[in-house]
C-alpha positions in Angstrom: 0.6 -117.8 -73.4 0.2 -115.0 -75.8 3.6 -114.4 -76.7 4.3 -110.6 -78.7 6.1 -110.9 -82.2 9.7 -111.3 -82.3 11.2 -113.1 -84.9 9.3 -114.2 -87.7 10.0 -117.9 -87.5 7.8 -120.9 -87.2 6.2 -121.5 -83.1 7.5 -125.2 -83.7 10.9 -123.7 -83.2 10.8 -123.0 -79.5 9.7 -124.4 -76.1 8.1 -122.1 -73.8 9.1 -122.5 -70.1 9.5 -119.5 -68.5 10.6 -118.9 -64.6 8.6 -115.9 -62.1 10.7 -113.3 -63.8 9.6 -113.7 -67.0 13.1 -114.6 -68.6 13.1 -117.5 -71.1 14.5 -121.2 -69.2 13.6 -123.2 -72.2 15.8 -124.5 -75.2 15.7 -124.6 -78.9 14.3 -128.0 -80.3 14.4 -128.9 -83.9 17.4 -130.1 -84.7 16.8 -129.6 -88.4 16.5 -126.0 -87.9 20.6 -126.1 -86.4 22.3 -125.7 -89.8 20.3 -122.4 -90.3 21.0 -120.8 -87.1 24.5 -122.1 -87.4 24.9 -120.1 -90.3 23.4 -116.9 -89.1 26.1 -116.9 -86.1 29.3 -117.3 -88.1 29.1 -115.2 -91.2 30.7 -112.1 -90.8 30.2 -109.0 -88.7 33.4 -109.2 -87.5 33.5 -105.8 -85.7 30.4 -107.6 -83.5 32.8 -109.8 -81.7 34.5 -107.0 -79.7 31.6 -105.3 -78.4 29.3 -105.5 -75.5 25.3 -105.3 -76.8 22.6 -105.0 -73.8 19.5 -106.2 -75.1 16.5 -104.8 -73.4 13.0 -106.4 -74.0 10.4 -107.8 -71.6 9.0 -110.4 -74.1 10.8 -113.8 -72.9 10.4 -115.1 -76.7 12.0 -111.8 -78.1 14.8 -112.2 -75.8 15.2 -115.8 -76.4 15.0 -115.0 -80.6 17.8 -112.1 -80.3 19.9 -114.2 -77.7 20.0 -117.1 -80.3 20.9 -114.9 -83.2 23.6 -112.8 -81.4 25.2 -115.5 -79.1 28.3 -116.4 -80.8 28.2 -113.3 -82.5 28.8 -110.0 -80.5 31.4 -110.2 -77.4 28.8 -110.0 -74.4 24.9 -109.8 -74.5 23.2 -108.7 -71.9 19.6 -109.3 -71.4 17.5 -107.3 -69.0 13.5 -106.8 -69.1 12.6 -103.1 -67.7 13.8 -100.1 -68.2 15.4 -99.2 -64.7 17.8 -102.0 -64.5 18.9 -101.6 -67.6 19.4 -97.8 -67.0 21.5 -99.3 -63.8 23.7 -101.3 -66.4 23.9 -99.2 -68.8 25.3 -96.5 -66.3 26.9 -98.9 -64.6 28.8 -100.7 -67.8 28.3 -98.8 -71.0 27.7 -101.1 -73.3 28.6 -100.4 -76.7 25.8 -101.0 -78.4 21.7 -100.7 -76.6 19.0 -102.6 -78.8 15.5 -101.3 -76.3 11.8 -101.9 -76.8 10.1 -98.8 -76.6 7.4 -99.8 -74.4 8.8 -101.4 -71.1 8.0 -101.6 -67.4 8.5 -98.7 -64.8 11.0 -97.1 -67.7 10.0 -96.7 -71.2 13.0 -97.0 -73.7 12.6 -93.4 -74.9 13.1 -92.7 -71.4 16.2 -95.1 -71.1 17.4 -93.4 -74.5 17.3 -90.1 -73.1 18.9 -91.1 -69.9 22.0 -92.6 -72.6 22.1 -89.6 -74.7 22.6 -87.4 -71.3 26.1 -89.3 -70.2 27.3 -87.9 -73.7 28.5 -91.6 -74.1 29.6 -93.1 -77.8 27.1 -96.2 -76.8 24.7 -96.8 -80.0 21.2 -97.0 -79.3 18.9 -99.1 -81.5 15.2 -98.9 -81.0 12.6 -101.5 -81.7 8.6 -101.4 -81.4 5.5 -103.7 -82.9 3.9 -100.3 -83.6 4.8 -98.0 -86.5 4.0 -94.5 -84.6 5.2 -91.5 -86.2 5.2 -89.7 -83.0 7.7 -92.4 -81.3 10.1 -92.4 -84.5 10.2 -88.4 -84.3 10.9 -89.1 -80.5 13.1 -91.5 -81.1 14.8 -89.0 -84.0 14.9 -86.4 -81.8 16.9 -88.0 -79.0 19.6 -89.1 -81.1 18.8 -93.0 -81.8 21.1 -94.8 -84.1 18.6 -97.3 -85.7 15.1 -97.7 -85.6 13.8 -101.9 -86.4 10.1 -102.6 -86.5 8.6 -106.4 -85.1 8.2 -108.4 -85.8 12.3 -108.1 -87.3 13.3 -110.2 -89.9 17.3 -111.7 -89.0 19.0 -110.1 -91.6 17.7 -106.5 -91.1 18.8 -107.1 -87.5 22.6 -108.2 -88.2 22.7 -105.3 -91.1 21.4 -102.3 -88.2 23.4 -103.9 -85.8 27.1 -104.0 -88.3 26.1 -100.5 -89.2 26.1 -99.4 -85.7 29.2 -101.6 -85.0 31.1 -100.2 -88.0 30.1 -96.5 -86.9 31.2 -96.9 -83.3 34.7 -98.6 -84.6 35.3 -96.0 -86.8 34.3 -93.1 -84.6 36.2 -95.0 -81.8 39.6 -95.0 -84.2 39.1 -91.8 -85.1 39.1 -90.5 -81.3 42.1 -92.5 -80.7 44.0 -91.4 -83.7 43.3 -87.9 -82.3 44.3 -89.0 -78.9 47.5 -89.8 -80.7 48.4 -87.1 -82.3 47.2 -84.8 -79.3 50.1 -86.7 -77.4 52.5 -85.9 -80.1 51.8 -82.4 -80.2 52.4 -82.8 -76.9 55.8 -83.7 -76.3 57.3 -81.0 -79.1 58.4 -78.0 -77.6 57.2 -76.2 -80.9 53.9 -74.7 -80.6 51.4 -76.4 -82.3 47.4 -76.6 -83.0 45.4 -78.8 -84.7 42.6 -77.6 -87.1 39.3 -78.8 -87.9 37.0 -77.6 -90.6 39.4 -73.9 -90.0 38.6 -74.3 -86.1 41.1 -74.5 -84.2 40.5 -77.8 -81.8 43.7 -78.8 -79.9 46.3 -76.7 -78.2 49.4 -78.3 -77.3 51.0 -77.8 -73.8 54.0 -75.9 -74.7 51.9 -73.0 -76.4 49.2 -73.2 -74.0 52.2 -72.8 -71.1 53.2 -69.6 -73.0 49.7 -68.5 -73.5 49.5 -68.5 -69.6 47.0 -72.2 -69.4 48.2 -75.0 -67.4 45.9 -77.3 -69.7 43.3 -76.8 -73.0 40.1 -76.9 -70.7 41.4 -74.1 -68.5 42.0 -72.4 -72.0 38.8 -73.5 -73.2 36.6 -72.5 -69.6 38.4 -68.9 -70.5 36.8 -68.4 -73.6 40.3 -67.9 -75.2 41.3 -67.5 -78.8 44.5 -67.8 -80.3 43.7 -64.8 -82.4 43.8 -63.1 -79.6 47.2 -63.6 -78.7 48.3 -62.5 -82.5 49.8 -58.7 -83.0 51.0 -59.4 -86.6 50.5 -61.3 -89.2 52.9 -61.3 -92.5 53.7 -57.6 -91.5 49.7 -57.1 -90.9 48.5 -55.7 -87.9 44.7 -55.1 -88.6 42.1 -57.1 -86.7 40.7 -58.6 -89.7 44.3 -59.8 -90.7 44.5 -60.8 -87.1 41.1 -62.9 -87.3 41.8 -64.7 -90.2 45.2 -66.1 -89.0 44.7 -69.7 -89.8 43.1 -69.0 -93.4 46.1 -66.9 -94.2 48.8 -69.5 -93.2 46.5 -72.6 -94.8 46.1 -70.6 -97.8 49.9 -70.4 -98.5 50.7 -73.9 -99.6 53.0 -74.8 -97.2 54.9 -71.3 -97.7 55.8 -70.3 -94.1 54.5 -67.0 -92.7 55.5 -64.9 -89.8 53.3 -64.8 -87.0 54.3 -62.1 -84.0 52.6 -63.7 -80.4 52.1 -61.7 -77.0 52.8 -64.5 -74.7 51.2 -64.7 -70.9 53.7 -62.6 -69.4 53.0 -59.1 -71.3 56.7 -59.1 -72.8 57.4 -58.2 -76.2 55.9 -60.2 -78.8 57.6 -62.9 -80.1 58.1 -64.0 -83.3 56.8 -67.7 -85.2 57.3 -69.1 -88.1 54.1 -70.9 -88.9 53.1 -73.7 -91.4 50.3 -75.7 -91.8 50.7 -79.3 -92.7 47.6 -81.3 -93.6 46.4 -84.3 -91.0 44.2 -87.6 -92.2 41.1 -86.4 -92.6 38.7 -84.0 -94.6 39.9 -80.5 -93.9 42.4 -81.4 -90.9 45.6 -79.4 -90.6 48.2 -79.0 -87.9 49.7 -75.2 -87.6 53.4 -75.4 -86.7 54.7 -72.5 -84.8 58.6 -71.9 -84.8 60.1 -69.5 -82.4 62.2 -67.1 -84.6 62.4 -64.3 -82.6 66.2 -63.8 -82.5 66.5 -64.6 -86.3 63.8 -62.1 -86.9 65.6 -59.1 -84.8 69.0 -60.1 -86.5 67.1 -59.8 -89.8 65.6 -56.5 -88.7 68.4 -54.8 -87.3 70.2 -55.8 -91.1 67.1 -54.0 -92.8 66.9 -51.5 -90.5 71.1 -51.2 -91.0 70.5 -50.5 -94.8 67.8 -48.4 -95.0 68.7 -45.5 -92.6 71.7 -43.1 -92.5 73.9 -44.9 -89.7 74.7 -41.1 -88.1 71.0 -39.4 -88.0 69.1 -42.5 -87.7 66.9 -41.1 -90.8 66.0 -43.1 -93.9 69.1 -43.0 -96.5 69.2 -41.9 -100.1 68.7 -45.6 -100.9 65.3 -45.9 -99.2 63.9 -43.3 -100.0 64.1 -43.2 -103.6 62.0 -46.5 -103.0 59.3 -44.2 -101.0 59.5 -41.7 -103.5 58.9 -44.5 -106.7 55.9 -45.7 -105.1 54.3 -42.5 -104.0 54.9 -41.1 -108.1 52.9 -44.5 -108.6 50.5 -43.4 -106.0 50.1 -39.6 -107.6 49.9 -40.9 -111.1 46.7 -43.9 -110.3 44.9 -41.7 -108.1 46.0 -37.9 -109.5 46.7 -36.7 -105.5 49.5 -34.1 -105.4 53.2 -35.1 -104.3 55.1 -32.7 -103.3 59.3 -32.1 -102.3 61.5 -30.1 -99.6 65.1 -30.1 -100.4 66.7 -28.7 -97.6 70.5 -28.1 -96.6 72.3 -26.4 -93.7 73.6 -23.3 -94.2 77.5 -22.6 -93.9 78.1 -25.7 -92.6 81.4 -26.0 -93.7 81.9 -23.1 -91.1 80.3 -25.1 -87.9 82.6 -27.9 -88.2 85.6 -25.4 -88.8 84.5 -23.0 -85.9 83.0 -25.9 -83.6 84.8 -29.0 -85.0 83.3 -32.0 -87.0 82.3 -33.7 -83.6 80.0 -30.6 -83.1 78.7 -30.5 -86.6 77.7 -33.8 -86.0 75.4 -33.7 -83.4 74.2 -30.5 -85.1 72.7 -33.5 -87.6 72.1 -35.7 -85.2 69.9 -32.5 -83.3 68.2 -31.5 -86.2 67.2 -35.0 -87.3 65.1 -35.6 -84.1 63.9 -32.2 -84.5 62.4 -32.8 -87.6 61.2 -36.1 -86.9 58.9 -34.7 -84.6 57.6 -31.8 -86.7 56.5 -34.0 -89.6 53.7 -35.6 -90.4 53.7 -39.6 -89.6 53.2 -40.7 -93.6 55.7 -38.4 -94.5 59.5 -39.5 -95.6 62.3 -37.6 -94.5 66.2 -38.9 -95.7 69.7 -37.7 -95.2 70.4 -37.0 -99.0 74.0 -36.4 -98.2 76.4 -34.8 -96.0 74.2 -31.3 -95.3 71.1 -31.9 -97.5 67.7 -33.4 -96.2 65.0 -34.2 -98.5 61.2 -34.9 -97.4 58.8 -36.4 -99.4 55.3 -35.3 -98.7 52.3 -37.4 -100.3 48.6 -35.6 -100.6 49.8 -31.7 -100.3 49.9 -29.5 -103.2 52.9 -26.7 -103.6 51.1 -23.4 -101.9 50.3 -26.1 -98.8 54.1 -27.9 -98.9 55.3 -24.0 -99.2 53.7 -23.2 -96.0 55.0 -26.4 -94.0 58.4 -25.6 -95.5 58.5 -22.3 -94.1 57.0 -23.3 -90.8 60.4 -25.9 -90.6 62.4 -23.3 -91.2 61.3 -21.0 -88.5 61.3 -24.0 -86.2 65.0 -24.7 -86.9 66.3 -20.8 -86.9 64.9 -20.4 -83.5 66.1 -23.6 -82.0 69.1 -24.0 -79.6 71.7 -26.8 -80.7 74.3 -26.5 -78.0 74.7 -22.8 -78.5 75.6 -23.2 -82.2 73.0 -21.1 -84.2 71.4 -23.0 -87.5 69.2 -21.8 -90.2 68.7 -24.3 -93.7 67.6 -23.4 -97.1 64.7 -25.1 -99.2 63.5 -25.8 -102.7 60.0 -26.8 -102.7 58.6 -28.5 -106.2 54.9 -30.0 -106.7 54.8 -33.1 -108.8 53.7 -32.4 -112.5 52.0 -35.8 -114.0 53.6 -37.7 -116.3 57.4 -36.3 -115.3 59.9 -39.1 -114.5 61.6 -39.0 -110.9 65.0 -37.3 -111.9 63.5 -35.0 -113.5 61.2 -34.3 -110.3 64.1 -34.4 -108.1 66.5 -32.0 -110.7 63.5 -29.1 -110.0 63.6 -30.0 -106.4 67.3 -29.5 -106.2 67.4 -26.2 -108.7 65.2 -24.7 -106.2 67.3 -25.8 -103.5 70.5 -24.1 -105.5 68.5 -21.0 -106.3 67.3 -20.1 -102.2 71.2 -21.0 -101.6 72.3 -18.6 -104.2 70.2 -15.6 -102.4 69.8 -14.7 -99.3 69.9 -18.1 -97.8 67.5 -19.0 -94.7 64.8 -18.6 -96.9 62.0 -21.0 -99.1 62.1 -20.8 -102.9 59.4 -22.5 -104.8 59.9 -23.9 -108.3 
């Protein structure tokens, strides 16, 4: 019998009996040859011994050369000699680790590979052939094959492609179950967590998917979701490109936390997280950590909110505003845009709260401070500078153009009703003049306040 190269070792070395089905019923013979083999079977390779290695290949002597080299070595070899019963077995069992003949009966191995490949198993596939055709090792490149051995295979090259497919599948086989690990502790802490890979976010954990409105990560995942899309604020930041780059900016903050605000499923208020990113084993693995501090983060904003604004009008307070004011002189000075003043103060208001009381006089403050807030521009800053007197700070008009907005607020509050009591206000109106420092700024401001008090009142007095 003609029998196709397998091993390279000497015909002496085996006796050829084979049964109908072509699978080898003989035995080794040589007894001098036993220390060799005997050494082949127990050096290392330990990762071998837990796995399960189907051998298909329908040369009997092949079969009977792998069988005696892998025996004692690999945890179960199975031997099968076409291609359709070992795509049975290898649907059937997924075996760790395939070693196929390219050409075989009824199936060829490509064939078998690409039946493999399509179960999206972890099973290794290692190809052999007798013929060294560039068109099969694309093939074979193409469908994802592991290894690639060429007959007739020398022993050694066999044990090394098979370790190296071992150790891959071990390590990729630890690797999924360290993730399957940490996936179940992210699982069982209420604080919402993801898990990062390469800056992609790749696990959800089931209290934040719950909020999110997902009873589990594949319904998430079927949606299309993104956690971005769930963010109205980062670190104060409400663009969408802030919005986008959510994990970069909490990664990039070493381990400083930032505040995240999150619209959960149910369309209430966003909700506010402190988030950290902690690194996980791995190249570029991270875990984001996000702490509900919603009730921390009102408390703190009702506090800021507290010192900045005049606690009767609801208006910024002299405090605050000097900050506005600082930074738009900064502004004025970089970029050379006009900045312009109104000082502004009720007239005779001494009189009001005589006449009407001081509860009156009050919500004739608390009447014109709405009133004004709706007349101004949105970047503009408007305070309660004390007791009477109003100043608005108005960035990008010049003095003819503030003169004009002035007068417009004054007509607005002569001609408006507060609870029968009839109002009118002076103002000083001052452009900004480069290079002056803020009090003196605000000592023009309030000298042309003085001077439209000082005539007829009601009236706008530039200076």
């Amino acid at each position: 019998m003609q029998r196709r190269s397998g091993f390279s070792l000497p015909p002496e070395w085996y006796t050829q009996e084979f049964g109908r089905d072509n699978t080898v019923e003989g035995v080794w013979r040589g007894r001098e040859y036993a220390p060799i083999i005997f050494m082949l079977q127990h050096q290392g390779h330990g990762h071998l011994r837990s796995l399960s290695v189907l051998h298909v290949e329908d040369d009997a002597i092949t079969q009977l050369d792998l069988a005696s080299l892998l025996g004692g070595r690999v945890g179960r070899l199975t031997t099968v000699g076409d291609g359709c019963k070992a795509m049975e077995l290898c649907l059937k069992e997924q075996p760790d680790i395939v070693i196929t003949d390219i050409r075989l009966p009824r199936l060829s191995g490509l064939e078998l590979v690409e039946i493999i490949r399509a179960e999206e198993t972890d099973t290794q596939v290692i190809v052999t052939s007798a013929y060294n055709d560039a068109d099969y090792l694309l093939k074979a490149i193409e469908l994802g094959v592991n290894r690639y051995l060429l007959k007739p295979f020398e022993p050694a090259k066999v044990l090394e492609a098979l370790d190296k497919a071992a150790e891959s599948l071990v390590m990729r086989r630890q690797a999924e179950e360290s993730t399957r690990l940490t996936h179940i502790l992210l699982d069982i802490n209420p604080t919402f967590m993801v898990s990062v890979d390469r800056g992609r976010v790749d696990y959800v954990n089931r209290p934040f998917l719950s909020y999110l409105g997902f009873g589990s990560l594949s319904e998430f995942n079927d949606a299309g979701a993104d956690v971005s899309g769930f963010i109205e604020e980062v670190s104060g930041f409400q663009d969408k490109t802030r919005k986008r780059q959510w994990l970069s900016i909490i990664q990039g903050t070493r381990g400083e936390p930032v505040i995240v605000r999150l619209r959960g499923a149910r369309q209430e208020e966003p909700r506010a997280f402190l988030a950290w990113a902690n690194r996980l084993p791995g190249p570029d693995r991270h875990v984001i950590s996000l702490t509900d501090v919603t009730r921390l983060e009102e408390e703190k904003r009702r506090l800021v909110y507290k010192a900045s604004t005049d606690y009767l009008t609801g208006l910024l307070n002299r405090r605050k505003l000097i900050e506005h004011l600082t930074e738009e002189i900064k502004r004025a000075e970089r970029y050379g845009t006009p900045l312009s003043l109104i000082m502004f103060d009720i007239d005779d208001f001494k009189r009001i709260n005589d006449t009407h009381g001081h509860a009156a006089g009050d919500q004739v403050l608390v009447g014109l401070a709405r009133l004004l807030t709706g007349s101004v521009r949105i970047h503009d800053k408007i305070a309660r500078w004390g007791g009477e007197e109003f100043l608005l700070v108005v960035p990008g008009c010049d003095l003819d153009r503030c003169a004009a907005a002035a007068e417009k607020l004054r007509r607005l509050i002569a001609a408006h009703d507060f609870d029968g009591i009839q109002v009118t206000c002076s103002f000083g109106v001052v452009a900004y003049q480069a290079g002056e420092d803020q009090d003196h700024f605000l000592g023009r401001a309030d000298k042309a306040l003085y001077e439209a008090k000082n005539s007829s009142k009601n009236t706008v007095i530039c200076g």
